[in-house]
C-alpha positions in Angstrom: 198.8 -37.8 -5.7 196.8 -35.3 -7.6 193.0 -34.7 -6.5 191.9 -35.3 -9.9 194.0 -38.7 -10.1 192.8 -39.6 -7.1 189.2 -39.5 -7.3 189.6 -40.9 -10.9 186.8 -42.8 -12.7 189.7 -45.5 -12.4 189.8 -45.4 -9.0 186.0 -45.6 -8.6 186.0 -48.5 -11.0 188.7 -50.1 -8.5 186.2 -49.4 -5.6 183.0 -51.0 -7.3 184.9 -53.9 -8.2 186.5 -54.5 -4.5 183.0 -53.7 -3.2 184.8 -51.4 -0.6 186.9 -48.2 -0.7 190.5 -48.7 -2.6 193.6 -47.5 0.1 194.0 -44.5 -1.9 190.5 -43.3 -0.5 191.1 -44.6 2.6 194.4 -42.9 3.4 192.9 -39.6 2.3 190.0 -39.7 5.1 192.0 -40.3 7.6 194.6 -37.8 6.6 191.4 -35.3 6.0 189.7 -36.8 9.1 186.5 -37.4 7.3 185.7 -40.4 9.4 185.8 -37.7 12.4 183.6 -34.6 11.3 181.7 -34.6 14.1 184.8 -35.2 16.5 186.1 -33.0 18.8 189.1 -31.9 18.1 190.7 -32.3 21.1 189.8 -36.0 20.2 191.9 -35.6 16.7 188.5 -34.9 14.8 187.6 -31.9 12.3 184.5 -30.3 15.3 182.7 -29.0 12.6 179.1 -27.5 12.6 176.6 -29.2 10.8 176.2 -26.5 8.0 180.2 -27.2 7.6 180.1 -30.8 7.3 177.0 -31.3 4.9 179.2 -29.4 2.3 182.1 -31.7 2.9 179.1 -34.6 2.4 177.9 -33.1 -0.8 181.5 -32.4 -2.7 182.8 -36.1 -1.3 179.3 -37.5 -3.0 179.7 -35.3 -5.9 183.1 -37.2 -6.4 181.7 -40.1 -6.2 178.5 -41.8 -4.4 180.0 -44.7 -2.4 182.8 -42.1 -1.1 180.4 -39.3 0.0 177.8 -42.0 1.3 180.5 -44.6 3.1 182.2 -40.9 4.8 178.1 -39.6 5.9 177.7 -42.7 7.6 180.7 -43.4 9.1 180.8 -39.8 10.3 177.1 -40.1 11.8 178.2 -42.8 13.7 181.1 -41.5 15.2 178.9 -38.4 15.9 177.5 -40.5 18.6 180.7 -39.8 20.6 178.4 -36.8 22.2 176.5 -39.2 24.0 179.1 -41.5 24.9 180.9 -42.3 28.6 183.8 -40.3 28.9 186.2 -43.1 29.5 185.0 -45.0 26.2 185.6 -41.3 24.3 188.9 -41.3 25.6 189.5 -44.7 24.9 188.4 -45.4 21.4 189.0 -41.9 19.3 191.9 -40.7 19.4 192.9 -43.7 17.3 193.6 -41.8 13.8 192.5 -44.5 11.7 189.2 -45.1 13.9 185.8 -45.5 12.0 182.2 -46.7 13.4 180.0 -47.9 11.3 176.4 -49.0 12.5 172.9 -49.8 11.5 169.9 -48.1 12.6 167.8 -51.1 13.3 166.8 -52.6 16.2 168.4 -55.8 15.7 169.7 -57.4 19.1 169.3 -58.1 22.4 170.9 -57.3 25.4 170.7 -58.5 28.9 172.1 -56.9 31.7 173.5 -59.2 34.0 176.2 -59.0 36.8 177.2 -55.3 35.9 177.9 -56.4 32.0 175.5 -56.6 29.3 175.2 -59.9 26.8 174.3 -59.1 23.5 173.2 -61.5 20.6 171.6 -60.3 17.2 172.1 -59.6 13.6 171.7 -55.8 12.2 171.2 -54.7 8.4 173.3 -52.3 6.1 176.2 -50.9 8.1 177.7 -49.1 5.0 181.8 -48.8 5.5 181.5 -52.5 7.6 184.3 -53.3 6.2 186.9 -50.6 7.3 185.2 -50.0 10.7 186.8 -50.7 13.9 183.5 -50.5 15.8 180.2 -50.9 14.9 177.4 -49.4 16.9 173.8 -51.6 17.0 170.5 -50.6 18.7 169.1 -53.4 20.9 166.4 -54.1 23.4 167.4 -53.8 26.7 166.5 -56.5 29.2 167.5 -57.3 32.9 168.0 -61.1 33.7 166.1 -62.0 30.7 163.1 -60.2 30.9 162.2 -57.2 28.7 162.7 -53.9 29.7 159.9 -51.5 29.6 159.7 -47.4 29.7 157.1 -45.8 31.8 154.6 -46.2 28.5 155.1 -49.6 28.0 157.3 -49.6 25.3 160.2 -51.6 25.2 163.4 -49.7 26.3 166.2 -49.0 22.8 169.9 -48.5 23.9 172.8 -48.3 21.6 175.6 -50.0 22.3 179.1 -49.9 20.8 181.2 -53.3 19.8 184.8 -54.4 19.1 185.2 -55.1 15.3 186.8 -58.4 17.1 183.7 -59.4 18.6 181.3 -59.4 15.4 180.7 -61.1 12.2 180.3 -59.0 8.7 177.9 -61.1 6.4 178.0 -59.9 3.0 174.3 -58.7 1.7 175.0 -55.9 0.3 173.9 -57.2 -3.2 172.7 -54.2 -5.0 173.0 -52.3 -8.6 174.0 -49.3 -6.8 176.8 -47.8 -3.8 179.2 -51.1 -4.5 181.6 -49.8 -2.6 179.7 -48.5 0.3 180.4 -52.4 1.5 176.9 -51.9 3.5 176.7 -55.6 4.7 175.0 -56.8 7.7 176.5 -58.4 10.9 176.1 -60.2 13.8 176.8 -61.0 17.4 176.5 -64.3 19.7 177.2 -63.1 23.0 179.3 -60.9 23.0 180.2 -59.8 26.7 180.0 -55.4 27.0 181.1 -53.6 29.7 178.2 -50.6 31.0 180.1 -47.7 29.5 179.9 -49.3 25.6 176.0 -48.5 26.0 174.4 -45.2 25.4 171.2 -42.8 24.0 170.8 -41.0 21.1 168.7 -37.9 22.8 169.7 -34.2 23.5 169.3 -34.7 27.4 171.5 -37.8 26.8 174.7 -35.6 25.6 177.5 -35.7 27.1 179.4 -33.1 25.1 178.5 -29.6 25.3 178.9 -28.6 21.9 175.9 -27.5 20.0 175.9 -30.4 17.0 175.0 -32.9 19.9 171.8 -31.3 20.5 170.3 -31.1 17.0 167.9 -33.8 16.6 169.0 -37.1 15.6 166.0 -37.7 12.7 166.7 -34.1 10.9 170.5 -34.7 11.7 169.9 -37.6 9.7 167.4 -36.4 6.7 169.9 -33.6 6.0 173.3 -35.6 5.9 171.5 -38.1 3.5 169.7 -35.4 1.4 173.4 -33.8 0.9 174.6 -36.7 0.0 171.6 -37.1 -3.0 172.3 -33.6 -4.2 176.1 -34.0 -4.8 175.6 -37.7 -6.9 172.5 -35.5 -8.7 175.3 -32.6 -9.5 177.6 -35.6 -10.6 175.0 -37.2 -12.8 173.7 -34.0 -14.2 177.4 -32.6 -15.2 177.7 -36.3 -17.0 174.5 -36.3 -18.9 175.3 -33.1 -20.5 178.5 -34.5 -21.3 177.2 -37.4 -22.6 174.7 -34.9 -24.9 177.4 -32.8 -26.4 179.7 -35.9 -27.2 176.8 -37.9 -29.1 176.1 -34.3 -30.8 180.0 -35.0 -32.4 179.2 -37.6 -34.3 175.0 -37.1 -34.8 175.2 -33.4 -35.3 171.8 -32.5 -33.6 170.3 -29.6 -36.0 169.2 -26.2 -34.7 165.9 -27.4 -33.0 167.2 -30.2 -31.0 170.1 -28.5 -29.5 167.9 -25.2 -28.3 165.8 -27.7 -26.7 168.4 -29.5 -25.5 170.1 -26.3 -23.6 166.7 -24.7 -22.9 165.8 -28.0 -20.9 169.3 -28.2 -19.0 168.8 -24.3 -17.6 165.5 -25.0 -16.3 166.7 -28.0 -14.3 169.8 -26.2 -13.7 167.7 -23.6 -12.3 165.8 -26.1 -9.8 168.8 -27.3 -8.9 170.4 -24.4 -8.0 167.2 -23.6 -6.1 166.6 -26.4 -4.2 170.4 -26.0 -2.7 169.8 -22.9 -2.1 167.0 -23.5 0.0 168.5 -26.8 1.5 171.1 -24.8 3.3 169.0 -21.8 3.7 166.7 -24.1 6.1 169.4 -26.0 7.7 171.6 -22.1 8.5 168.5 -21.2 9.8 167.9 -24.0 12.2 171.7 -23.4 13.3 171.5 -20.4 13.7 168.0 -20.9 15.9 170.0 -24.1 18.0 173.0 -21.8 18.5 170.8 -18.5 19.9 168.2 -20.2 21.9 169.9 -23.2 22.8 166.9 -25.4 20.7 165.3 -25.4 17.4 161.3 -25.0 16.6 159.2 -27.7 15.8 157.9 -25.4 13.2 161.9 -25.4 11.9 162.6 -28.8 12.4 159.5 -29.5 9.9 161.0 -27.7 7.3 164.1 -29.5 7.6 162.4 -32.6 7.5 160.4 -31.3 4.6 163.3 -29.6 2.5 165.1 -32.5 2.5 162.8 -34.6 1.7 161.6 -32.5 -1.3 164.8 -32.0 -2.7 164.9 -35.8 -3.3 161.5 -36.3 -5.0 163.0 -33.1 -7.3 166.1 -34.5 -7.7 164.7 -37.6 -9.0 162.8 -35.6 -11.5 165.6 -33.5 -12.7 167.8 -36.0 -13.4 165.1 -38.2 -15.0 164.0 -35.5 -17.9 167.8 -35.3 -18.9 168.5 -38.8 -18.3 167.4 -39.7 -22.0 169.8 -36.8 -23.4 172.6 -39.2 -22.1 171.8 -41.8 -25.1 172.7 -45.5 -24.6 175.7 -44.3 -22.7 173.7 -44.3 -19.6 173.4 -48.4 -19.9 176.5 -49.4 -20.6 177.3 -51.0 -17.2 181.3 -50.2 -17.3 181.2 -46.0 -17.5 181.5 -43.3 -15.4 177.8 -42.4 -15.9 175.9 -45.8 -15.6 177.7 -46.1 -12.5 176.6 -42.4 -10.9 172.8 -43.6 -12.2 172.7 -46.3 -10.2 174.2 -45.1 -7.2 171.7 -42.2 -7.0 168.4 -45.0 -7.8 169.7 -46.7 -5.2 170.9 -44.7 -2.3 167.5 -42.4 -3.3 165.6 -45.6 -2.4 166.6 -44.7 1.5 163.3 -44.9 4.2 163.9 -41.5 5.1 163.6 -40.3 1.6 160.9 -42.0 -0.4 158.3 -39.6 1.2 157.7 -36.0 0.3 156.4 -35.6 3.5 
């Protein structure tokens, strides 16, 4: 099948309405090994960089937002396989269809007892649930039942990978936007784990060399998702001026309204091109510095934090001045556009993103 037939407006239509990714998707990630980005290779993943992989992020999201969302996801969790046990590497990726989806909140506990861990609990928006073979969940750790604390007092976080077979997938993903992302909760009544499905998300903790494992897990994070809001932002902006030139048919703007039109779309062109630029400017740079020196700056690490950040609050501005240009277009609920609209309202709604700061 074509590329252009297969990430149709149909298709995405198809997605939305199964509220998952359509088989046509599906057998394309595994065949690209989207699912695996972060893999080794020698695992039957793609071992890319993360400079490499946030512009496979942004063109999938470009496509199409639950695509490019359900892929960053999916991908981040199987990126965990840097800090996993060897033997549950071995054992778990080299299937080709393999995909881990997960939820970053603390929702479980588990309680080591007799060299196994029990864990019970219920976690929140695991976007690709639905395809995943494994699901990763943070939980509180205890020992015989009482609560395990770190030398500060807090209470100790592991992560902990489960058996699709061993959870339940509740459907609550009830939202305007991402349909097909499928990012539905689940849940666990305990569920016996051996001591290698457990593991930490921190540098020290890596048990890969490679330099992707050592880049920290919250700019990691704010960069794969802010990729993700600047290819749905290219989307929507592309369709807007579509929209424009199409009501222009059959309204015939006169000579004012269509210089204000096209001045208005190369200023927020501009920005846009800008805040890409600078997006991957910061996040080469803070390759580059992890590569040399082993580490990146906290002075670095800010602005990566900061630029992705930013280019979400600008995002949300371009797209709202040309949103209007769209015409009533934009709220019909079956088209192409509607659709992009409120996949980037909602997946710009993310924690990590509301802030500027």
């Amino acid at each position: 099948m074509e590329k252009s037939k297969l990430f149709s407006h149909e298709l995405a239509t198809k997605a939305e309405e199964l509220g998952y990714l359509p088989e046509e998707w599906l057998a394309e990630i595994y065949s690209e090994k989207w699912f695996k980005i972060f893999v080794p290779k020698d695992l039957g993943g793609l071992g890319c960089t993360l400079p490499e992989a946030l512009e496979i992020e942004e063109k999938l999201a470009k496509l199409d937002g639950s695509l490019g969302w359900t892929v960053t996801l999916c991908a981040g969790a199987a990126w965990f396989v840097g800090f996993m046990d060897e033997s549950l590497r071995n054992d778990i990726f080299p299937d080709e269809k393999l995909c881990l989806a997960g939820s970053g909140f603390v929702g479980g506990k588990a309680n080591l007892v007799d060299e196994k861990y029990i864990i019970s609990g219920s976690w929140t928006y695991a976007s690709g649930a639905l395809h995943a073979t494994h699901l990763t969940a943070n939980c509180g750790i205890l020992e015989d039942g009482k609560a395990l604390l770190d030398g500060k007092g807090k209470p100790v976080i592991k992560a902990f990978v489960l058996d699709r077979k061993d959870v339940t997938i509740l459907d609550g993903w009830n939202y305007m936007g991402m349909v097909a992302t499928g990012s539905h909760a689940f849940r666990c009544d305990d569920v016996e784990v051996p001591l290698n499905r457990c593991f930490e998300i921190l540098p020290e903790k890596a048990q890969l060399t490679a330099s992707v494992y050592q880049y920290p897990f919250l700019q990691f994070a704010e960069a794969t998702l802010a990729a993700n809001i600047l290819g749905i932002s290219l989307h929507l902006k592309e369709l807007i001026e579509q929209s424009f030139w199409r009501r222009h048919e059959y309204r015939s703007y006169d000579k004012k309204h269509l210089e204000y039109f096209l001045k208005l779309l190369g200023k927020q062109e501009e920005k846009l091109q800008n805040l890409r630029d600078e997006f991957y400017h910061q996040v080469n740079a803070s390759w580059g510095e992890l590569e040399k020196k082993g580490k990146i700056s906290d002075s670095r690490l800010k602005k990566i934090s900061e630029v992705s950040r930013i280019l979400t609050q600008k995002c949300r501005k371009i797209t709202g001045r040309l949103y209007p240009f769209s015409g009533l277009e934009a709220a019909k609920t079956h088209t192409e556009l509607n659709r992009v609209w409120r996949d980037f309202n909602t997946v710009g709604q993310h924690v990590l993103l509301i802030f500027p700061f």
